[in-house]
N, C-alpha and C positions, 0 to 999 in steps of 0.2 A: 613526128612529134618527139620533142624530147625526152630521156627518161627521166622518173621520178630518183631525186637522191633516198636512198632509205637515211634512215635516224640515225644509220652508227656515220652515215657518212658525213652527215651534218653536224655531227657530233667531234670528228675527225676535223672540217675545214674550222669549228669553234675552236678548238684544241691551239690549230695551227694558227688561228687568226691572234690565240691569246699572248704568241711570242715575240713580234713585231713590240705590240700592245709595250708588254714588261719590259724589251730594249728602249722604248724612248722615256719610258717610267725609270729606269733605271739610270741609265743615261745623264739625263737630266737634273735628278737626286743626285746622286753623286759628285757632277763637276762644284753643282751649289755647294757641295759638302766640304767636297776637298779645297775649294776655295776659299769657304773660310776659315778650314785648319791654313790654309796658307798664311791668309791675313794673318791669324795670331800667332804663328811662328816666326813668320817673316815682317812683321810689323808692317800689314800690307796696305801698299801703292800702285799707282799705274802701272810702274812697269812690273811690279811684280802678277799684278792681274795680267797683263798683255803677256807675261811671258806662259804662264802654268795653261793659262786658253789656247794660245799658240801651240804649244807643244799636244795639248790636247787636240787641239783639232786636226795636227798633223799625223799621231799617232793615229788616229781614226779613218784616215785616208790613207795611209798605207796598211790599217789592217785591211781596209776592204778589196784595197788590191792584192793584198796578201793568201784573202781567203777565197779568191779566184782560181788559186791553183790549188785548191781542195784538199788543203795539207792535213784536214783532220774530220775525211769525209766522212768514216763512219761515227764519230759522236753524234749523241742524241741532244735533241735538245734541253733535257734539262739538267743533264751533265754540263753541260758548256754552262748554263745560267748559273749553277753551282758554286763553279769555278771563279765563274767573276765575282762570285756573290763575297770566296773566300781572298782571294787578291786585292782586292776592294777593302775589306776590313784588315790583310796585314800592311796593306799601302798609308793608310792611316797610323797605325803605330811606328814604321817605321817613320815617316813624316811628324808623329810630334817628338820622339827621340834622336832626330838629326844630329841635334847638335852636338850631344854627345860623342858623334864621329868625326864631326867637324873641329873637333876640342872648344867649344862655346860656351861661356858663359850663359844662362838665363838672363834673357830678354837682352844680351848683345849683339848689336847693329849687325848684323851680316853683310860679306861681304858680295857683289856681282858670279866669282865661281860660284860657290856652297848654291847660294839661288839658284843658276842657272843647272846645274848639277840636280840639285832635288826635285827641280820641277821638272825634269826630264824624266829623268827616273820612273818619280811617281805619274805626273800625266802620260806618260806611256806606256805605264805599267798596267793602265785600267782602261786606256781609251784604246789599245790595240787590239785587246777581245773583244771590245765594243764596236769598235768598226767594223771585225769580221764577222760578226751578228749578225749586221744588215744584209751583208753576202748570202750566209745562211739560210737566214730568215729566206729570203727569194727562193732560195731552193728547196727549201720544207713547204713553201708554196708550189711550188711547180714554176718556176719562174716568174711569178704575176707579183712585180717589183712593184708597180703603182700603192696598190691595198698594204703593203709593206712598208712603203715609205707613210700612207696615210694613217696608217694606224701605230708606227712609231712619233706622228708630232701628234697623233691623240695621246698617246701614252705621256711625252714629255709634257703635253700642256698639263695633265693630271699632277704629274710628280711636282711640277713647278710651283701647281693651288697646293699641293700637300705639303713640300717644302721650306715653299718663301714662306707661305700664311700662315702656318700652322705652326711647325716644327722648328722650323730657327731660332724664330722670335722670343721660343721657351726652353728652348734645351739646346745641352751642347751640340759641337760638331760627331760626337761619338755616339750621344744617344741619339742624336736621327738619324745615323746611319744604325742604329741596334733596330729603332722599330721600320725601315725602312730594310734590312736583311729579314726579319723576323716575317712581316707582311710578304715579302717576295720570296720567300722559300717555303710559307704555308702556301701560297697562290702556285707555286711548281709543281710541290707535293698533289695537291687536290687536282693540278690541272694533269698530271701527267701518271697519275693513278697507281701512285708508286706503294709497294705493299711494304716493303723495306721500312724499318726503324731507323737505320741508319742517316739516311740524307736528311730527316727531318730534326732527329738529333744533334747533327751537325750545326745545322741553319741555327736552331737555338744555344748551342752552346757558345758559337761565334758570335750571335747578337746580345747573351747574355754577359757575355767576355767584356765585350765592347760596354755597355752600358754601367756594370760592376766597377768596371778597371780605369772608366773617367778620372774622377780626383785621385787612385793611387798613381797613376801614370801623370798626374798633372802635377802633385806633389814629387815624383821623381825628377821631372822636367827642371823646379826651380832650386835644385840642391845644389848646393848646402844651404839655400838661402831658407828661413823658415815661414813656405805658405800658411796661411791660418784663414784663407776663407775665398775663394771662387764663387761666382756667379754671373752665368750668361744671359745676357737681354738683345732685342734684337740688334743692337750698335755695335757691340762686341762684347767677348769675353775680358771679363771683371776680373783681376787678382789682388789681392792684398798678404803684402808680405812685408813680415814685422822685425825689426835688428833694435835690437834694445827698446830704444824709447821711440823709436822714429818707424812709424805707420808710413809705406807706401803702397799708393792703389797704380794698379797699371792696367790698362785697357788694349788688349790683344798684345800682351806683353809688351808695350812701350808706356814707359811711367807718363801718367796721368798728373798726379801731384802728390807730395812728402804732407806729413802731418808729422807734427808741426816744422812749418816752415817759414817761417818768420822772414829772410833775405826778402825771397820771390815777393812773397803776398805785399811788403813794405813796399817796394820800389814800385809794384804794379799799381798799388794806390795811387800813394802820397805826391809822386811827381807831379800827376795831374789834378788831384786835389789844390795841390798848394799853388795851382793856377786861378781856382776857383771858391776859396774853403769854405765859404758861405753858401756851397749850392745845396740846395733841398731835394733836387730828383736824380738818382744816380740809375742807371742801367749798367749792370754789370754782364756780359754775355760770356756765359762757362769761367770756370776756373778759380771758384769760390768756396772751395770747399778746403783749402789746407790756411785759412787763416784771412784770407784777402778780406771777409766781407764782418771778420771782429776790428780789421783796421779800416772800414769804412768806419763802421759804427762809434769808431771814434769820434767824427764828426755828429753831436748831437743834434742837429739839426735837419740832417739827410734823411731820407726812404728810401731803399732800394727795393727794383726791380732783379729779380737774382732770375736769369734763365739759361737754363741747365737741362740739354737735350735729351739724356738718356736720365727715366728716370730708377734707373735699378741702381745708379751710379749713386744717387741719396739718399738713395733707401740703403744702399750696402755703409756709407756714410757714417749716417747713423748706426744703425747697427753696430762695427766694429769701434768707431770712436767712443761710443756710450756719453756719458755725461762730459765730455771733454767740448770745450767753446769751439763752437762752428759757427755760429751767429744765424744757424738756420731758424731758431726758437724766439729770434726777437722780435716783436711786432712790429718795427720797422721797414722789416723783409718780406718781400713776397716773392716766395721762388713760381716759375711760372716754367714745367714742364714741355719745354719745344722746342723744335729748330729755331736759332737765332736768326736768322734772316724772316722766316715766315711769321714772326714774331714783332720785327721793325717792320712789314708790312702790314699787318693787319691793328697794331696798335693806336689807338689815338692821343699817347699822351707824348709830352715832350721833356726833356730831360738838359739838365745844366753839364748833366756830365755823361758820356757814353764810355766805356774801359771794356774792351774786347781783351779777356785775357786766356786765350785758344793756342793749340799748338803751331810750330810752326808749319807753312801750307805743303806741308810733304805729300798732300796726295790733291784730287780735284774736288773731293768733298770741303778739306779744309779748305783750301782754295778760293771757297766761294768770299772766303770772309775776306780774303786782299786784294780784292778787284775793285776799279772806279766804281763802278754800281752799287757795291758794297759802300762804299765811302758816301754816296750821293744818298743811300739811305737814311745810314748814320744822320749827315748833316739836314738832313730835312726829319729827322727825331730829334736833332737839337735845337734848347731853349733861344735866344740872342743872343749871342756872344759865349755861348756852350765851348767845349773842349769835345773834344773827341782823341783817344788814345788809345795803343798798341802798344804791344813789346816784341822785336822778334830778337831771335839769337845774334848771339854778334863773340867778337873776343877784344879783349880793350887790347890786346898789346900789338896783334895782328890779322890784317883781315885780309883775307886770300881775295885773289882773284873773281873765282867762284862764288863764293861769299858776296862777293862787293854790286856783284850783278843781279845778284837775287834783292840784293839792299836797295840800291838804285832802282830797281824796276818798281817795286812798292813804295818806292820814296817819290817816285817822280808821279806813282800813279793820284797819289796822296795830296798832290804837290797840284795837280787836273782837277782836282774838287776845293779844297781849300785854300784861303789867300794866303794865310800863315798856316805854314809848316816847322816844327825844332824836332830837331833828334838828340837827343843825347846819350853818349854814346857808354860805352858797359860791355861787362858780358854779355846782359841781355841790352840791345839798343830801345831805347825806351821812344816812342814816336806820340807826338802832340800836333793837333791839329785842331784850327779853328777858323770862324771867319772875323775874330777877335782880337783881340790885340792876346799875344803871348809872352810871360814874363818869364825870365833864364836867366836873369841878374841873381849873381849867388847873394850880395848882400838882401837884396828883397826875401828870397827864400827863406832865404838862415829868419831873417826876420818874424815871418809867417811860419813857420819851422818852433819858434820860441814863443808864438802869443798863441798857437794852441796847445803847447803843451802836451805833443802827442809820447804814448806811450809805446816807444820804438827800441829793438834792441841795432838794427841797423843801420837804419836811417837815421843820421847823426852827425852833429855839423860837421865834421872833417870827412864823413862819406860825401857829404853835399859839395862839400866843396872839392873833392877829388872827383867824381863824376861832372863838373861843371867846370873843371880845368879847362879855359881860352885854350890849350894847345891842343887837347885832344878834340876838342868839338871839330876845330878850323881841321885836323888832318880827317875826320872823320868826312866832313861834304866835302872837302877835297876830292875824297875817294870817292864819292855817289857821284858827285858831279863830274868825273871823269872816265866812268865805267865805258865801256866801249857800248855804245848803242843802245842804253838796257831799251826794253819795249813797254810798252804801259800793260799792266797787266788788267783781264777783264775777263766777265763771263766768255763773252765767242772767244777772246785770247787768251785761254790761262797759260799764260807762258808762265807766272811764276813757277808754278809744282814741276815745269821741266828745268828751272835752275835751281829747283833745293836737289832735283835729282841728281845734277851736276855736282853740289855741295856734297852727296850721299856718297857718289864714284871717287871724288878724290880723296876716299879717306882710304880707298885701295887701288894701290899702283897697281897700272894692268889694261891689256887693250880696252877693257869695258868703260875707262873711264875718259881714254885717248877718244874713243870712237862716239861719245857723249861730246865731249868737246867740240870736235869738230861738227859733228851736225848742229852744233849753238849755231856757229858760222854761215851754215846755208843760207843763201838767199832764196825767192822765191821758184827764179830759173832750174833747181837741183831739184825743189821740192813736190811742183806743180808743171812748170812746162815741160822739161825733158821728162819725168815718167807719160805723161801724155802723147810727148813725139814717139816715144820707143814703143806704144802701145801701138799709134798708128803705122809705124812702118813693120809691126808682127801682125797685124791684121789685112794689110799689104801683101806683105809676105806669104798668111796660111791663102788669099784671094787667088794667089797664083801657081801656089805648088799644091793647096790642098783642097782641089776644085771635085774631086772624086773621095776623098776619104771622110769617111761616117761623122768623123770626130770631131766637123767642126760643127757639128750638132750640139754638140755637148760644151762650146765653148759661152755661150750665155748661160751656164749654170755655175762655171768660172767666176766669171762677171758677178752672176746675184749673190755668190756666196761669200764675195769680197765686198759686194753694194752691202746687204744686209746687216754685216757684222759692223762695221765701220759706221752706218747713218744709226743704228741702234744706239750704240754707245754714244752717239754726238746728241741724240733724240732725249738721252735718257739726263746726260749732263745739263742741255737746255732746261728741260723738266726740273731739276734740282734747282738750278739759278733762278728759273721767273717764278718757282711754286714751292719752294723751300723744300727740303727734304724730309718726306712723308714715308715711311719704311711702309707700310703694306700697299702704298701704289706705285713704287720704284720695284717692288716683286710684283706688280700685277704687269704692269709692263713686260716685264720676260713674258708671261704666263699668255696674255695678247698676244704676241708675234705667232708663238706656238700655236696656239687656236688657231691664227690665219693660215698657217701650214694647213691645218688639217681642212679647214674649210677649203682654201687652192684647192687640196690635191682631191680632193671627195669631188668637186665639181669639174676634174679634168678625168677621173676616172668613170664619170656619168656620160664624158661625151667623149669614151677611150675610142671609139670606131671609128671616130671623123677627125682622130688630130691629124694637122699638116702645121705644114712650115707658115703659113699663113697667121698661124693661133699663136706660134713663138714669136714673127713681129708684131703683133697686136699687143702680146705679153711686154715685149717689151719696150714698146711704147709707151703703153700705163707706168715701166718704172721710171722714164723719162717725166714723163707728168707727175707721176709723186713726185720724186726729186726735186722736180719745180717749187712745186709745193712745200716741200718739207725743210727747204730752204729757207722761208718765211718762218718756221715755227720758232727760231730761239727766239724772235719776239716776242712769242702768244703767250698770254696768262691764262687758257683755258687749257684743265687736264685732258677735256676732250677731246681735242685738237692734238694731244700725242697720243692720243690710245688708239685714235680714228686712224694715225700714219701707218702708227705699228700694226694694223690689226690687218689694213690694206697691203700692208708691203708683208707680213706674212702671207695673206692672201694669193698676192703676185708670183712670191717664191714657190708656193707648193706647185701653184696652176707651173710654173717654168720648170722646175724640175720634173713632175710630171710628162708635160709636153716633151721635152728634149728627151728624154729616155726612153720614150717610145717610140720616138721616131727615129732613132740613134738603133734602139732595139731589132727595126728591120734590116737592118745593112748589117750588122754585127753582134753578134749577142755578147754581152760584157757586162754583165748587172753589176760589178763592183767601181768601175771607171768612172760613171757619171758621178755617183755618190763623194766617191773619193776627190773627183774635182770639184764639187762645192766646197768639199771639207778644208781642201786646199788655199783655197780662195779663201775662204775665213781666217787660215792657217795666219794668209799674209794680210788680211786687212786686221784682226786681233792684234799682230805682230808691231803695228804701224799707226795703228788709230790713235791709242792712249797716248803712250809714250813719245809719239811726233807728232803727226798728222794734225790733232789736235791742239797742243799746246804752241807748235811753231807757224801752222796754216793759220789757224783757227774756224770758229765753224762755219761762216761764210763761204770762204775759201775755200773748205771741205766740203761743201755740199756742191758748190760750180764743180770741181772735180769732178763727185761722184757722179754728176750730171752729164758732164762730160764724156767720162767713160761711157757711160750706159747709150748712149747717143751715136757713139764711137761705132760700141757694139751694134746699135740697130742699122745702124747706115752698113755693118758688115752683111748683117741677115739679110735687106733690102738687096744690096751688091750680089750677094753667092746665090742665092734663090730665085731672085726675080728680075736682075738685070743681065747680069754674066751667066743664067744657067746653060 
C-alpha cells in the first residue's frame, strides 16, 4: 500500500507546483509588454514584431539549454523569480531611452541596426532566464517535465486574460508591468515564506519606480520637444506635443495628424469633392480630426459619417484642442467609434463619396484598407456614380524604384475593382476611383473650384493647376505602369506592407535593405518548393544515420513549434480581414491557443503510462487535418471558426510535446532539449511568417506549406517507427 503524503509534504509539491504556474504567468505578461514598448518606440510593424518574438524565442531555447549544465544549481527559487522580476523592469527603461544612445531624435524613423540591435539586447535579456526556468522548474520537481510544461501554458493563458483584457487596454506599458511585478513578488513572498523585509521591499520599490516614473521618463523621451499630454487606449499610446501654434498628436510615436493643418486636410477633401460637389452622403474613414471634416462642411449640403477607430484619440482631441473648429460638434457629423472595415460591412447606408484618409499601409493592420476587398467594399457602399478616394505618399520631383512598386501594386489593385481609375500625382498622390465617369480637366475644376467659393488657404487655382500639369500625370503612370511585376495586393496577399517595407530599408544603406530587395525577386521555387525539398532530403538523411538516436523523437515538436507560430499569425490576420479588428477578441485568441496547451498537456499526462510512438502519429495526423482545415478559414466570417482552430491546434501542441518528451525521456534524460526545440522552431517560423511567408506566399500558399511540412513529418514517424524499425 502506498504511503500517505503528510500536510507539509503536500504543502511542499503546492509550493513547487506554484513555479512552473508564475513562469508561464510571467512569460507571457512580459513579451505582451515589451512588445508594445516595442511598438511605440520603434513605430511598430511586421518586421519589427517578427524580429523582438524571434530573438525572444531564441533566447529562451538557449537558455534551456543553457540551464542543462546547471550553471547556478544552488539558487533557490525565489531568488531566480526575483531576478527576472528586476531585469524585466530595467530592460524596459533601457528600451524606452534607446534612442538617446542611438543619437535619435523623438519619434525618428529608425533605422534596420538600432532595431535589430535593441531587440536583441532586450529579448534576450529577459527570455534567457526564462528559458532557464523551465529547466529548473523540472528539477525543483524531481524531474516530472510533463505537470511543468502543463502548468506553465496554465499560467501563460492566465497572464494573457490579465494582460490582453484587462491591463493593456487601460494603462501603459509600465504600469502593467508595476502591477504585474507587484502581484508576482507578493505571490513569491507568501509562496516561499520569506521572513526578510527586504525581497518584498524590493518587488515594490521597483513596481512603484515603474508606475511613478511613466510620464517623467515619457517626457524625457520627447526632448526638447515639448509633451503636454499622454494617453494610452488599447490601439496604442497617445502623445501630443505642442511647438508654438501647431498641435501634434502622434500614436506610438509616429504623427498621427498636425492641428492645424490646412495643406493635408484641403487636398484629401476637395480633389474628390469637386468630382462630385453636390453629394449629400460622405464617409470619411479616420483622419478627421486636424481640419479635413471643417473642409467637408464646407459643402452645405453633405452628412458625414466620420469613423474613427480608437476612441481615446477624440476624446484626447477634444480635450487638448478645446474650443478650436474640429467639426466634431456639428450636426451634420456622426462620428461612429470602430474599425473601418467592420464598419462598411455591417452598414446599410450608401454614400456619394467614400475618402479613406489613413496612414500609409506600413504594417498588416493598416494594410487591410489597400487590398481588392477593401476596394470591393468601398464600391458596393457607394451611391451610382460615387467616388471613392485615397492619398498615399509619393514625392512630386522623384519617385524611387521602391516607391513606384508599392504605387503600382495599389494602383493596379484599384484599377481590379473600378473602371475609372486617376491619380494625381503630389507629395501626397492623391487616388480616385469610380464606376463613373471622372473629371481631371483643370479648366472644369478651376471652374467648380470658383462656383463654390470654397474657403481654402491651399487649394488654389495655381495649386490646381500645378498638381494637374499633362507632364507630371503622364510621367507619373508612366511609372506605375511600368513597375516591374507589381502584385495585386489583397487580404491572403498583403504584399503591399512588404513594399512600404522596402520603402522603410532604403532610407538606410546597408545589407538589411540589399537583402529586402532581393527577396521582392523570389519567385515561388526559392519560397515554397526548394525549402520543401531540402526538408525532405534532412528527413531522408536523419532515416538513415539517425535510426538509433533518441532525438528523432523530438523532431515533431520542431515541426509544431514552427506549425504553430506561423498558422497563428496567418489565423489571427485572416480574423482581422473577414471580421474587422476587434481588440479584446484578437487578445482572446493568444489566450485560446494557451488554454489548448494546457488542456493537450493535462490529458497526455492522465494517460503518461501508455504513451508510445503510436500516440505521436495519431498526433500528428490531427495536425495534418487541421491544417486542411485551417486552410479554408481566411474565407469564414465566423469568430468561431478561429477560436475552434486555435483552441484545437493548442490542444494538439501540448498532447505533442507532452508525448515526444517522454518518450525521448527514456533513451536520454535532457529535460531542456525538447523545450528548447520547439522554442527553436518558433524562433524560425516568428522569423519568417510576418515579414515573408505572408506577404510574398500568401495565406493559401502558406497553409499548403504548412500542410505540407506536417505531412512530411508524419510520413517520417510512419517510416522510422513502423516501416524501417
Amino acid at each position: 500500500m502506498p504511503l500517505l503524503r503528510s500536510d507539509r509534504c503536500r504543502g511542499v509539491e503546492l509550493k513547487n507546483s506554484f513555479w512552473p504556474f508564475l513562469l508561464g504567468f510571467l512569460a507571457t505578461s512580459f513579451q505582451v509588454i515589451i512588445l508594445r514598448e516595442f511598438e511605440v518606440r520603434f513605430q511598430g510593424n511586421e518586421l519589427v514584431y517578427g524580429l523582438v518574438l524571434a530573438f525572444w524565442l531564441l533566447g529562451g531555447g538557449l537558455g534551456s539549454l543553457l540551464a542543462e549544465k546547471k550553471f547556478l544549481a544552488g539558487i533557490k527559487p525565489a531568488a531566480f523569480y526575483q531576478v527576472v522580476i528586476v531585469i524585466a523592469a530595467g530592460l524596459l527603461v533601457l528600451l524606452r531611452l534607446a534612442r538617446f544612445g542611438f543619437g535619435f531624435l523623438p519619434a525618428e524613423i529608425t533605422g534596420p541596426g538600432p532595431l535589430l540591435l535593441t531587440s536583441l539586447v532586450v529579448s534576450f535579456g529577459l527570455s534567457l532566464p526564462l528559458g532557464a526556468l523551465f529547466v529548473y522548474n523540472v528539477f525543483w520537481l524531481r524531474g516530472n517535465l510533463a505537470p511543468v510544461y502543463q502548468l506553465e501554458s496554465l499560467g501563460a493563458a492566465a497572464g494573457g486574460l490579465l494582460v490582453y483584457l484587462i491591463l493593456t487596454p487601460y494603462l501603459s506599458s509600465w504600469q502593467a508591468a508595476s502591477l504585474i511585478i507587484l502581484l508576482a513578488g507578493l505571490a513569491i513572498s507568501l509562496v516561499s515564506d520569506l521572513r526578510k523585509i527586504a525581497a518584498p521591499a524590493l518587488t515594490f520599490l521597483v513596481a512603484a519606480g515603474l508606475w511613478l516614473g511613466d510620464r517623467p521618463a515619457e517626457k524625457i523621451y520627447w526632448k526638447p520637444l515639448q509633451l503636454v499630454e499622454v494617453r494610452d487606449s488599447p490601439y496604442a499610446r497617445l502623445q501630443v506635443v505642442k511647438t508654438g501654434e501647431l498641435v501634434s498628436f502622434y500614436g506610438n510615436s509616429s504623427l498621427a495628424f498636425n492641428f492645424p493643418d490646412p495643406a493635408s486636410a484641403e487636398e484629401a477633401i476637395h480633389f474628390a469633392f469637386l468630382q462630385r460637389p453636390e453629394a449629400a452622403r460622405l464617409l470619411l474613414v479616420g483622419g478627421g480630426l486636424n481640419g479635413t471634416l471643417v473642409q467637408a462642411l464646407q459643402y452645405p449640403q453633405v452628412r458625414v459619417d466620420y469613423v474613427e477607430l480608437d476612441p481615446a484619440l477624440v476624446k484626447l482631441a477634444r480635450q487638448v484642442l478645446d474650443n478650436r473648429q474640429t467639426g466634431l460638434n456639428d450636426p451634420r457629423v456622426t462620428v461612429h467609434l470602430q474599425d473601418g472595415r467592420k464598419f462598411l460591412q455591417t452598414t446599410g447606408s450608401r454614400y456619394d463619396l467614400i475618402i479613406c484618409n489613413l496612414p500609409e499601409p506600413a504594417s498588416a493592420q493598416v494594410n487591410r484598407f489597400y487590398t481588392v476587398e477593401f476596394f470591393r467594399q468601398a464600391r458596393d457602399k457607394l451611391a451610382d456614380n460615387g467616388v471613392f478616394s485615397f492619398l498615399l505618399p509619393s514625392s512630386e520631383s522623384y519617385l524611387s524604384p521602391q516607391r513606384a512598386i508599392l504605387l503600382a501594386s495599389i494602383y493596379h489593385s484599384l484599377r481590379a475593382v473600378f473602371t475609372a481609375v486617376e491619380v494625381i500625382p503630389g507629395d501626397n498622390n492623391i487616388l480616385l476611383a469610380s464606376d463613373g465617369q471622372l473629371d481631371t480637366s483643370t479648366d472644369s475644376l478651376l471652374e467648380k473650384l470658383g462656383r463654390y467659393r470654397l474657403k481654402t488657404v491651399f487649394f488654389r487655382p495655381e495649386f490646381l493647376k500645378s498638381r494637374l500639369h499633362p507632364l507630371k500625370r503622364e510621367n507619373l503612370l508612366a511609372r506605375l505602369q511600368s513597375a516591374d511585376t507589381p502584385r495585386l495586393n489583397s487580404d491572403r496577399i498583403p504584399v503591399s506592407y512588404f513594399y512600404q517595407t522596402l520603402v522603410w530599408s532604403q532610407q538606410f544603406r546597408g545589407p538589411a535593405s540589399r537583402f529586402l530587395g532581393k527577396l521582392q525577386k523570389l519567385d515561388r521555387f526559392w519560397l515554397f518548393d526548394l525549402p520543401l525539398l531540402l526538408l525532405a532530403v534532412f528527413l531522408f538523411f536523419l532515416l538513415i544515420v539517425g535510426r538509433k538516436g533518441g532525438a528523432v523523437f523530438l523532431l515533431p515538436i520542431t515541426v509544431m513549434g514552427f506549425t504553430t507560430i506561423v498558422a497563428e499569425v496567418a489565423l489571427i490576420l485572416s480574423f482581422q480581414s473577414r471580421l474587422g479588428l476587434v481588440y479584446s477578441q484578437i487578445s482572446l485568441l493568444f489566450t485560446i491557443f494557451m488554454l489548448g496547451l494546457f488542456l493537450g498537456s493535462t490529458l497526455a499526462r492522465k494517460i503518461l503510462t501508455s504513451l508510445f510512438a503510436g500516440h505521436l502519429a495519431a498526433i500528428q495526423a490531427g495536425f495534418v487535418i487541421l491544417l486542411a482545415l485551417a486552410g479554408l478559414a481566411p474565407g469564414s466570417a465566423s469568430a468561431a471558426v478561429f477560436y475552434g482552430l486555435l483552441l484545437v491546434m493548442g490542444f494538439l501542441g501540448g498532447f505533442l510535446f507532452v508525448v515526444s518528451n517522454v518518450i525521448y525521456l527514456q533513451v536520454r534524460v535532457r529535460y531542456g532539449l525538447g523545450y528548447s526545440l520547439d522554442l527553436f522552431g518558433s524562433f524560425l517560423g516568428a522569423l519568417l511568417a510576418t515579414s515573408i511567408f505572408i506577404p510574398l506566399l500568401g495565406l493559401e500558399l502558406l497553409f499548403s506549406f504548412l500542410l505540407l511540412v506536417n505531412s512530411f513529418c508524419l510520413g517520417f514517424i510512419l517510416l522510422r517507427f513502423y516501416i524501417l524499425k
